[in-house]
C-alpha positions as CSV (number, residue, x, y, z in Angstrom):
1,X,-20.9,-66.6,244.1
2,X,-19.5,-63.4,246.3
3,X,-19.2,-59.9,244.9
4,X,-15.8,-59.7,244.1
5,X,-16.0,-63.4,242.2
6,X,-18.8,-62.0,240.0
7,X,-16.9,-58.8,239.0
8,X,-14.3,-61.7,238.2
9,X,-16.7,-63.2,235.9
10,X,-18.0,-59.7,234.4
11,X,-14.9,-58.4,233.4
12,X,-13.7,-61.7,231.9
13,X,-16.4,-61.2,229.5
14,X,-16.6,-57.9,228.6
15,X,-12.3,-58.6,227.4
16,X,-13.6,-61.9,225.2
17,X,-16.6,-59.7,224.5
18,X,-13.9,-57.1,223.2
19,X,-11.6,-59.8,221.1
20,X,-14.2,-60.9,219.5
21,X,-15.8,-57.6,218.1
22,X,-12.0,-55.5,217.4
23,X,-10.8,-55.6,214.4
24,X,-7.2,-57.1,216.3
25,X,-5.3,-59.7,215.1
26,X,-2.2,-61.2,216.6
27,X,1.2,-59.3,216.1
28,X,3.6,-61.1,213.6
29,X,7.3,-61.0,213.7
30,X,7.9,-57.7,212.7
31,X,7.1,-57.1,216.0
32,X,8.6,-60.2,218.2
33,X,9.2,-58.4,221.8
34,X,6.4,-58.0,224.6
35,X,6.3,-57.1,228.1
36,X,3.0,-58.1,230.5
37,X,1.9,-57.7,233.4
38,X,-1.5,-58.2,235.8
39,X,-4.8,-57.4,237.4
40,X,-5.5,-59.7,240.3
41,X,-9.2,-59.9,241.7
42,X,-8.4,-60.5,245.5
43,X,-10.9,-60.9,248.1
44,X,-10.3,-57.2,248.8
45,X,-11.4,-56.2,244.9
46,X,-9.7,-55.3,242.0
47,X,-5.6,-55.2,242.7
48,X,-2.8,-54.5,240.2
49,X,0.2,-57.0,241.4
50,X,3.8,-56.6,240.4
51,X,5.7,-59.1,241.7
52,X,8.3,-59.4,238.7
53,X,8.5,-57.8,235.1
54,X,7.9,-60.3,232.3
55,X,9.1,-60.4,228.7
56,X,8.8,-62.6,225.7
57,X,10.5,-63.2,222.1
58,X,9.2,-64.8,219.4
59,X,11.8,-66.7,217.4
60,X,9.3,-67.9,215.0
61,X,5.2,-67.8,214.5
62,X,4.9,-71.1,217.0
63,X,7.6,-70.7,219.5
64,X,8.7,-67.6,222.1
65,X,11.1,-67.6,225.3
66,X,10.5,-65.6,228.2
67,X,12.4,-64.2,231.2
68,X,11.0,-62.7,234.6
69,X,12.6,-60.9,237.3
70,X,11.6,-59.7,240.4
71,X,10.8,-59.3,244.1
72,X,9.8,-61.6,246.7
73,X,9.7,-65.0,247.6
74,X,6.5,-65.8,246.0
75,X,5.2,-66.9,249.5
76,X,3.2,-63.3,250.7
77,X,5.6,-62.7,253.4
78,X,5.8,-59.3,254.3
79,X,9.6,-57.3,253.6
80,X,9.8,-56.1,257.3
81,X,8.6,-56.1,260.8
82,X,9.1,-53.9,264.2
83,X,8.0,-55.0,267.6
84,X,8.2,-53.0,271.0
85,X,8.1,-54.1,274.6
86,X,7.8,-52.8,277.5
87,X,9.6,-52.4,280.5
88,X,8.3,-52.3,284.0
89,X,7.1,-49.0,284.0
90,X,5.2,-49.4,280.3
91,X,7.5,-47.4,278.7
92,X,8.4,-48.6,275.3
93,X,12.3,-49.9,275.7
94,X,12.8,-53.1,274.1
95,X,12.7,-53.8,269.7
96,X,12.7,-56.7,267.5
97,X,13.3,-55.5,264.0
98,X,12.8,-57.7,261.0
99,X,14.2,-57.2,257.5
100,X,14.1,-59.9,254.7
101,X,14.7,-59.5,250.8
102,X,14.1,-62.0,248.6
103,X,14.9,-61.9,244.7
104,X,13.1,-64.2,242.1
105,X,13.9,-64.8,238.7
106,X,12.7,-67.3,235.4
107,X,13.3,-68.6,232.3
108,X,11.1,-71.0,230.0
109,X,9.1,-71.4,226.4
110,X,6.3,-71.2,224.9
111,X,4.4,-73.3,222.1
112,X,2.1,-71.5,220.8
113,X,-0.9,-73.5,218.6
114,X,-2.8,-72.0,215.7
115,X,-5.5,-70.7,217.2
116,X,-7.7,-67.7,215.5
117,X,-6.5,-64.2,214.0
118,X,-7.6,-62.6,217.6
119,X,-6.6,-65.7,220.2
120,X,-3.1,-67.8,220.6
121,X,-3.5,-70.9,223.2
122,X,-0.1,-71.9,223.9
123,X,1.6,-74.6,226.1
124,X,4.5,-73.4,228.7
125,X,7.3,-74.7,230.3
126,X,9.4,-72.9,232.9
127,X,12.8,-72.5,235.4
128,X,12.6,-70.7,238.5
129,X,15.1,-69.9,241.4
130,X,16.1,-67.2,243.4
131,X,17.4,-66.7,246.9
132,X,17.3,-63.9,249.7
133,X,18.5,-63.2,253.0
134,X,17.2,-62.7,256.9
135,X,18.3,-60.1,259.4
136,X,16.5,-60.0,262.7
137,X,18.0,-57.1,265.1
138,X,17.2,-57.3,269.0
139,X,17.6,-54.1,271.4
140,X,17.7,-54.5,275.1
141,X,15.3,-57.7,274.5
142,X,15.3,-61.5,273.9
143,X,12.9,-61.3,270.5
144,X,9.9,-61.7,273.0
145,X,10.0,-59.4,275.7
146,X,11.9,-56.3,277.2
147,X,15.6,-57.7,278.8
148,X,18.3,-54.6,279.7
149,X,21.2,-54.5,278.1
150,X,20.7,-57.5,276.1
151,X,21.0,-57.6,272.1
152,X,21.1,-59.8,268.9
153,X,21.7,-59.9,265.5
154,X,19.7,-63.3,264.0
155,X,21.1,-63.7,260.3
156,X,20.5,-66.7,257.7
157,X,20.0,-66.8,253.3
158,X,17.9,-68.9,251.3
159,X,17.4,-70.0,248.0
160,X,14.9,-71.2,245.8
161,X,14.2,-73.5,242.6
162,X,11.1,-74.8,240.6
163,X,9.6,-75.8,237.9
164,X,6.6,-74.5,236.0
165,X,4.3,-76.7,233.2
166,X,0.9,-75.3,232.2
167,X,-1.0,-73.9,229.4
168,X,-2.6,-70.3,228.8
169,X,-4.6,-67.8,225.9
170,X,-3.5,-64.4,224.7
171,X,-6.6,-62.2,223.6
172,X,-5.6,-59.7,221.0
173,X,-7.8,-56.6,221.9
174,X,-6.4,-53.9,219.8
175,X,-3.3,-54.8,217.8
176,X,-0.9,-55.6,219.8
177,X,-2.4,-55.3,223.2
178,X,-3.4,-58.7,224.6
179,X,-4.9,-60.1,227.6
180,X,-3.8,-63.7,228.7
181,X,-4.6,-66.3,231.4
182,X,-2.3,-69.0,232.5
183,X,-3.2,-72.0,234.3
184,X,0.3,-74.1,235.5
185,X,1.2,-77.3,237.8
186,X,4.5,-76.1,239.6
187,X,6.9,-77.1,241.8
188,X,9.6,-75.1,244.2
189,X,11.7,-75.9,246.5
190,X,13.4,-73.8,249.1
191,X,16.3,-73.9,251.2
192,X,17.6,-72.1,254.0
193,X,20.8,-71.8,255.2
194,X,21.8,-71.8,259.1
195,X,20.6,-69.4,261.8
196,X,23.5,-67.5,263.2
197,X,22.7,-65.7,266.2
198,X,25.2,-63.3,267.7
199,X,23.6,-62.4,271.5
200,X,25.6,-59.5,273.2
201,X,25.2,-59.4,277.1
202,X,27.3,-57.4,280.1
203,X,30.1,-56.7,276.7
204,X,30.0,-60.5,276.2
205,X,29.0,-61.6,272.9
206,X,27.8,-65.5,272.2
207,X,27.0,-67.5,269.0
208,X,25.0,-69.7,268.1
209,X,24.3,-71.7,265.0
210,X,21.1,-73.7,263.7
211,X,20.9,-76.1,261.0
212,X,18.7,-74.6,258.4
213,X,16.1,-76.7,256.7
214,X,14.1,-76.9,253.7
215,X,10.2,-76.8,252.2
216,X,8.6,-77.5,248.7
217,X,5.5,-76.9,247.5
218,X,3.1,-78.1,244.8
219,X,-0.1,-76.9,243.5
220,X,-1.3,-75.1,240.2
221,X,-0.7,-71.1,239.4
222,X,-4.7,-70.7,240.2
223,X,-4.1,-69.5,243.3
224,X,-6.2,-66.1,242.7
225,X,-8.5,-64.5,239.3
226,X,-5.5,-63.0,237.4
227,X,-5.4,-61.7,234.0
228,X,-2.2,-60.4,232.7
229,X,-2.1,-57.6,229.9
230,X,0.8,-57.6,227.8
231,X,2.1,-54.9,225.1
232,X,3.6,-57.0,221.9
233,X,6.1,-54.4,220.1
């Protein structure tokens, strides 16, 4: 077991180690809203992640819907790039900039079993989609190299849905304050639109269109140590 995995393991216990010696108990519904979010333990150490902003409701004891919004594409890519080349003489006169934004959003329940006074295991099921865009900008290059008076604009959208069944634990620390862990199966699917590509050269401009295409993905929501922490109010 590395370092950072360890520490993992550590702090896990020293939040059950807390729920179980507080005096906490789970919120009721005189206080039905909460809002989380989470600690991830990357291979890098201890990171806080905000991705999206989640809320809850409980309509009753049992049952609560969520909501999330947020951005990125949930994938890791980064929002922008820049790339220079050179020209014969090494000076920096060619760029390839990169700009992407991606929005993500979800909807869903949660069952929520008896459990303890301090701990509420609870079954999920959840919507996503969003969508975002692509803008790649050349200057005086092809995207790869340094080409005088030759520029671009490389444009395309995409969108996304999935779905999201798996099952989780809120830890009541101090009242109201909870820590959770969520384990899910999920699915997404994402679709991008054509590739327009306007290429300007000697005042002439040219465009191009490519067919966009399409990738899904399934796994589980394990894919680092999270633990979320979440204000009930």
């Amino acid at each position: 077991i590395n370092f950072f995995m360890k520490k993992s393991i550590f702090m896990v216990a020293l939040l059950l180690g807390a729920a179980t010696t507080s005096f906490a108990q789970k919120a009721n519904l005189d206080n039905p809203f909460s809002l989380e979010g989470a600690m991830n333990f990357a291979g890098g150490g201890v990171t806080w992640e905000a991705p999206n902003v989640r809320a809850r409701y409980f309509v009753n004891d049992n049952i609560a819907v969520r909501a999330s919004i947020g951005l990125g594409d949930g994938l890791g890519t980064p929002r922008s790039e820049s790339y220079n080349f050179s020209d014969s003489s090494g000076n920096m006169a060619g760029t390839r900039d990169i700009a992407r934004m991606a929005w993500n959003a979800s909807i869903g329940a949660e069952y929520h079993l008896e459990g303890t006074e301090r701990m509420s295991p609870y079954f999920g099921l959840g919507i996503n989609f969003g969508g975002g865009s692509y803008n790649e900008t050349w200057g005086d290059s092809d995207g790869t190299a340094y080409v005088q008076g030759l520029d671009a604009d490389v444009n395309y959208s995409q969108s996304m849905f999935g779905l999201q069944l798996g099952a989780g634990l809120d830890i009541y620390l101090i009242d109201n304050l909870y820590c959770g862990f969520e384990l899910g199966l999920g699915f997404s699917s994402y679709t991008y639109g054509d590739i327009t590509t306007d290429v300007t050269m000697g005042g002439n401009t040219t465009t191009t269109v490519d067919y966009g295409g399409s990738e899904t993905y399934i796994g589980t929501g394990a894919g680092n140590a999270s633990v979320r922490f979440g204000w009930r109010f």
